[in-house]
KOLVO-516923 format. One record per residue (C-alpha): residue in one letter; x, y, z. Coordinates in steps of 0.02 Angstrom, whole numbers, padded with zeros to 5 digits, always signed. Example, Ala and Ser with C-alpha at 12.3 -4.5 7.8 and 13.67 -1.06 7.14 Angstrom:
A+00615-00225+00390/S+00684-00053+00357/
//
This chain:
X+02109-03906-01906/X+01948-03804-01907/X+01943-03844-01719/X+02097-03739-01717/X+02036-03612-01837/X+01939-03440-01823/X+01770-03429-01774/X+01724-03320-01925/X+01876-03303-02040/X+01820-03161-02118/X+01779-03045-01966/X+01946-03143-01903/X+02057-03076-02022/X+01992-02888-01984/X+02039-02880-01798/X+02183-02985-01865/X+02246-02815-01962/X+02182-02711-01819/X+02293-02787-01717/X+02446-02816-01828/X+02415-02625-01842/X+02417-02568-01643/X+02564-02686-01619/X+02669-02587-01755/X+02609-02431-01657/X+02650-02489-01494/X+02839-02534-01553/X+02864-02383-01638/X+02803-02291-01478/X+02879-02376-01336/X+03044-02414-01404/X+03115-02250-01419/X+03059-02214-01229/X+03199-02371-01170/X+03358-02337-01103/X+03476-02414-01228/X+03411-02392-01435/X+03555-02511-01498/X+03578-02565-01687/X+03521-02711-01626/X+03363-02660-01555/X+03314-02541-01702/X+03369-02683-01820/X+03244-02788-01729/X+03121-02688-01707/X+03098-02624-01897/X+03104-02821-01933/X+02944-02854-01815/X+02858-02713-01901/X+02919-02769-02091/X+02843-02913-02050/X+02704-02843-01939/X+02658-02752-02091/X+02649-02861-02234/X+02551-02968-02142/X+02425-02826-02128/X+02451-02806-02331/X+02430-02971-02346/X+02254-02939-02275/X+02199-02797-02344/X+02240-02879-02516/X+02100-03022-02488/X+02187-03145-02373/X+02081-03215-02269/X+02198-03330-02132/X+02122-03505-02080/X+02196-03608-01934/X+02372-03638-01989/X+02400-03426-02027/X+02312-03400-01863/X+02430-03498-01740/X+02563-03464-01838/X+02541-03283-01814/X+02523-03294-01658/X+02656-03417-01600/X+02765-03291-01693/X+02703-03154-01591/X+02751-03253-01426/X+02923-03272-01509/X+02946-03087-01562/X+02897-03032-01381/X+03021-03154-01319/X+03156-03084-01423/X+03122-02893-01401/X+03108-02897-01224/X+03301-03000-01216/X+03372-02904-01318/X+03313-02729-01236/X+03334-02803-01086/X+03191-02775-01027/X+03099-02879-00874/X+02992-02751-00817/X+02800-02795-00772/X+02751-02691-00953/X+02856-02817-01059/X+02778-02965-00961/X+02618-02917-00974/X+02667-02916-01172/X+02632-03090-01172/X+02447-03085-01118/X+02428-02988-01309/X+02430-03164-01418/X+02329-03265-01287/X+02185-03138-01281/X+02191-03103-01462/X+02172-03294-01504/X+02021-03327-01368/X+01926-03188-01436/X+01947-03256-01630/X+02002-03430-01614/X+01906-03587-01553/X+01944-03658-01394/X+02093-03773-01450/X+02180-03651-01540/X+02140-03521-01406/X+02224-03644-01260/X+02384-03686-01386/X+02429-03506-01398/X+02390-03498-01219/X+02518-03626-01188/X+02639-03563-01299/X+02622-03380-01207/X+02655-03476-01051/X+02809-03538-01115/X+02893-03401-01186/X+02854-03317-01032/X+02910-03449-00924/X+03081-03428-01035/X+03101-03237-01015/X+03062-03222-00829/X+03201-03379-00783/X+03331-03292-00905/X+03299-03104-00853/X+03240-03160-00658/X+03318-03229-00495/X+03199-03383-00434/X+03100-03340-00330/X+03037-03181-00424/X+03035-03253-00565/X+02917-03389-00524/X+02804-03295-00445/X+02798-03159-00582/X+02767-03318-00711/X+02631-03396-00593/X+02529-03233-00583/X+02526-03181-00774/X+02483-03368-00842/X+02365-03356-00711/X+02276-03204-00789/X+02334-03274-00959/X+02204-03420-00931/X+02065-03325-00831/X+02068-03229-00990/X+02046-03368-01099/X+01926-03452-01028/X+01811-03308-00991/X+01822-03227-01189/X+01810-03425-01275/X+01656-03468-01150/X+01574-03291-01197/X+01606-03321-01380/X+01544-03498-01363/X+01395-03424-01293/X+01372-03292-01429/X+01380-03438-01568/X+01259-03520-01454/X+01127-03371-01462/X+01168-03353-01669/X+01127-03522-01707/X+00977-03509-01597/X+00936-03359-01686/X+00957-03427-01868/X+00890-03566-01834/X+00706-03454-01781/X+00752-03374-01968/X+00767-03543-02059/X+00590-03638-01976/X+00423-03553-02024/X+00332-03549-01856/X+00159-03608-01918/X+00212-03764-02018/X+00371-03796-01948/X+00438-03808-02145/X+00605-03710-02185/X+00578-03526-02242/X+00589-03453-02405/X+00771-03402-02391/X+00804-03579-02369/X+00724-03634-02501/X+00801-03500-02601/X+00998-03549-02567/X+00950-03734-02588/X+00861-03679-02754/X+01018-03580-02812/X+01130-03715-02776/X+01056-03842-02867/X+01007-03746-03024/X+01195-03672-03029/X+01284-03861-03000/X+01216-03981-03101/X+01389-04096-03120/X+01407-04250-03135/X+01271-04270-03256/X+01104-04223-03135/X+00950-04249-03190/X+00910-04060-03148/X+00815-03993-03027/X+00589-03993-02984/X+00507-03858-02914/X+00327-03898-02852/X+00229-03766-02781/X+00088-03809-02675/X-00073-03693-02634/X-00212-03745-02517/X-00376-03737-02612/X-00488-03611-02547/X-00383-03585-02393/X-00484-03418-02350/X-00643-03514-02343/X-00571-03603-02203/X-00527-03450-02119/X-00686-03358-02144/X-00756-03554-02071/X-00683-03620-01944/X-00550-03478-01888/X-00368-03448-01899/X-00335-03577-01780/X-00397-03707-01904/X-00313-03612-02051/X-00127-03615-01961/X-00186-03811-01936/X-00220-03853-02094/X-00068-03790-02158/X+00065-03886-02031/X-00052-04048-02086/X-00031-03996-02263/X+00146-03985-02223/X+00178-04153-02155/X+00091-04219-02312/X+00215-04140-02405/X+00377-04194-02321/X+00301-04384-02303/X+00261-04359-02485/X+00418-04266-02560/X+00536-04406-02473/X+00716-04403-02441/X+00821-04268-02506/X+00696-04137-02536/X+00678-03977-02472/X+00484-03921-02429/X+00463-03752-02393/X+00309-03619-02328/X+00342-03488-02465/X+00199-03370-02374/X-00013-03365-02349/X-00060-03532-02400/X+00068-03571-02528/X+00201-03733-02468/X+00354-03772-02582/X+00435-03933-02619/X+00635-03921-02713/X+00674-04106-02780/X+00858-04065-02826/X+00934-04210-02958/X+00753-04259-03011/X+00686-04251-03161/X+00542-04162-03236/X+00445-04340-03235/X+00496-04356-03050/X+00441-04191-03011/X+00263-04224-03095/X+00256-04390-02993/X+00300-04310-02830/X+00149-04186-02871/X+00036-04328-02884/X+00059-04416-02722/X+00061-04248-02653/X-00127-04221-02738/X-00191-04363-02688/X-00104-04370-02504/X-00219-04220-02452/X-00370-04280-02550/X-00353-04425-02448/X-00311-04382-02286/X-00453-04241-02210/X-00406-04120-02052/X-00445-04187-01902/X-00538-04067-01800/X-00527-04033-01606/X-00744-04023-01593/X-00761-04200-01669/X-00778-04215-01872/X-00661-04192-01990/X-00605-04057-02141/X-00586-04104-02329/X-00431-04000-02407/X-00374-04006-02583/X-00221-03937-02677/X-00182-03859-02838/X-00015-03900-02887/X+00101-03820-03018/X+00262-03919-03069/X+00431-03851-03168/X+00584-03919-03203/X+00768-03837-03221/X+00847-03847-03373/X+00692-03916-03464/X+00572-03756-03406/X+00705-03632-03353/X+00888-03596-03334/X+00888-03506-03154/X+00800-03486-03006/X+00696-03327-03038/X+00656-03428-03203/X+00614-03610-03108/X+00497-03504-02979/X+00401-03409-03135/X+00372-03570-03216/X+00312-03655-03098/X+00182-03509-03039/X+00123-03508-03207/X+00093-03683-03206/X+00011-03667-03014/X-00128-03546-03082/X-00169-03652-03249/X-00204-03794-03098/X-00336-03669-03022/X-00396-03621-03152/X-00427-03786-03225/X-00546-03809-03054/X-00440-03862-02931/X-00366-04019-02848/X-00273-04063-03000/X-00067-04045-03064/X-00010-03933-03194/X+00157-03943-03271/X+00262-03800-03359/X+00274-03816-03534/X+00425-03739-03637/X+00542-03575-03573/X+00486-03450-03461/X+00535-03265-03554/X+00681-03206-03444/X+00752-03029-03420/X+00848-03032-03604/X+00687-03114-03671/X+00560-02981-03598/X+00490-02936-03761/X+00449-03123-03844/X+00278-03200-03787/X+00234-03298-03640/X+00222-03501-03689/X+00076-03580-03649/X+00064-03701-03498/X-00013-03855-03507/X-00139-03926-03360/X-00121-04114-03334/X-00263-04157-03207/X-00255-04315-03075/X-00441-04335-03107/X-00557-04232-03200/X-00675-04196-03055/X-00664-04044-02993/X-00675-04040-02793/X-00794-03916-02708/X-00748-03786-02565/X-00678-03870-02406/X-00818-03904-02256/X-00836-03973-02092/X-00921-04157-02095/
//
């Protein structure tokens, strides 16, 4: 049914109210202005705005309609417009034109299907009022010229709002892909990070953060030029995702710093993971565009969620901690978190102490051109 459905159910259900709202105005306005007020017609009337109105309570309480609600609503509307205008008697352009209100509602909040079904509907209860109220010809030709608005309408406000999703995923997408490395952003690593440390059912391993830094990344850039830099970070990057495999999430968190999320892995896997990413770069120099090629290393810092932390501010301290024990160990190497990072009740008790666990024990010199 989401093909049905709202566009954004949320924003949906406020011009939902909004217009729930103006149509209990517009009754409570134009009716009095008729020629004949009957019981009937008041006793109709207050009955569209009863239930005019509690569907605007309804929203206003924290309803927020989906597809069903939607052409429900509307389909009622249709029939409600159909029903005040026979029994006021009414078969004047205004109360025709009544039935354009659900049609244009839906294609500006609906997606195309459900847009077209109320259209359709519209039609139909039109097509109903104007042979009942009408003499053929007029009738006809009043019916032909509002559906024909009815669905100009339509299609103009769903293609513009097709269009406008269009341009938002465009744009999001620009917000999710760092530029340089072509690796998703920190924000996405973020929401990936919170939903795996929050849902670990099912009996989940957990959740490894590795965090990445290019050894002596400003060398390069004082070196070769920025050029170079941005290049040896989208080839540090594709190590990473050939490296990380299937299911991870590898991330630019900023500068020279890359991120890989190994949600359902263990703390072993995550140390593992490190390793081939190690020795990946070790092993696989920068290719330059003047002939030769550039050596790049990586200090690596490894934690694990629940064994190192119990949230995500917690997983990303641990696992920083653990990145600068690598450098300062010399380099080119994995370190893994050891114990509990101190969180925000625990501000006061001291820092554990992390624990380097080296590939090799060499330590590998500033990158250069060969």
């Amino acid at each position: 049914m989401d093909a049905y459905g709202p566009r954004r159910p949320e924003e949906a259900a406020r011009w939902l109210a909004a217009l729930l709202l103006a149509a209990v105005a517009l009754l409570l306005v134009v009716t009095p202005l008729t020629d004949v007020v009957t019981p009937l017609v008041a006793a109709v009337v207050g009955l569209d705005c009863a239930l005019l109105l509690a569907g605007v309570v309804a929203i206003r309480r924290g309803w927020v309609p989906g597809a069903v609600p939607w052409l429900v609503v509307m389909v009622a509307s249709v029939a409600m417009v159909l029903v005040s205008n026979l029994v006021t008697d009414d078969a004047s352009t205004a109360a025709q034109t009544y039935f354009l209100l659900p049609a244009v509602a839906s294609a500006s909040q609906l997606r195309p299907r459900g847009a077209w079904l109320v259209a359709g509907t519209s039609a139909l209860g039109h097509l109903a009022h104007v042979l009942v109220m009408l003499d053929l010809p007029a009738s006809l030709v009043d019916w032909v010229s509002v559906t024909a608005f009815t669905a100009v309408f339509v299609g103009l406000l769903s293609r513009a709002a097709d269009r406008q999703e269009e341009l938002l995923a465009g744009l999001r997408l620009q917000a999710d892909r760092d530029a340089v490395t072509g690796l998703s952003t920190r924000r996405v690593l973020d929401r990936a990070a919170t939903a795996a440390t929050t849902d670990r059912a099912g009996g989940a391993a957990g959740t490894a953060l590795v965090i990445v830094d290019v050894d002596h990344f400003k060398a390069v850039n004082d070196l070769h030029g920025h050029p170079v830099g941005d290049a040896a970070l989208a080839h540090t990057g594709r190590l990473l995702v050939d490296a990380a495999g299937p299911g991870a999430v590898v991330s630019r968190l900023g500068g020279d710093e890359l991120a890989v999320l190994l949600p359902g892995a263990s703390s072993r896997a995550g140390e593992v993971c490190a390793q081939r990413v190690v020795r990946a770069v070790r092993s696989a120099p920068l290719g330059l565009d003047g002939g030769g090629c550039l050596a790049l290393t990586v200090s690596v810092g490894v934690a694990h969620s629940p064994t190192h932390a119990a949230g995500v501010e917690e997983l990303y301290r641990a696992a920083d901690a653990a990145l600068y024990a690598a450098k300062r160990g010399g380099r080119d190497q994995v370190a893994v978190a050891v114990g509990r990072t101190a969180g925000p009740r625990e501000a006061t008790a001291p820092a554990p102490q992390r624990a380097t666990v080296p590939l090799t024990p060499t330590t590998v010199p500033p990158p250069t051109q060969t």
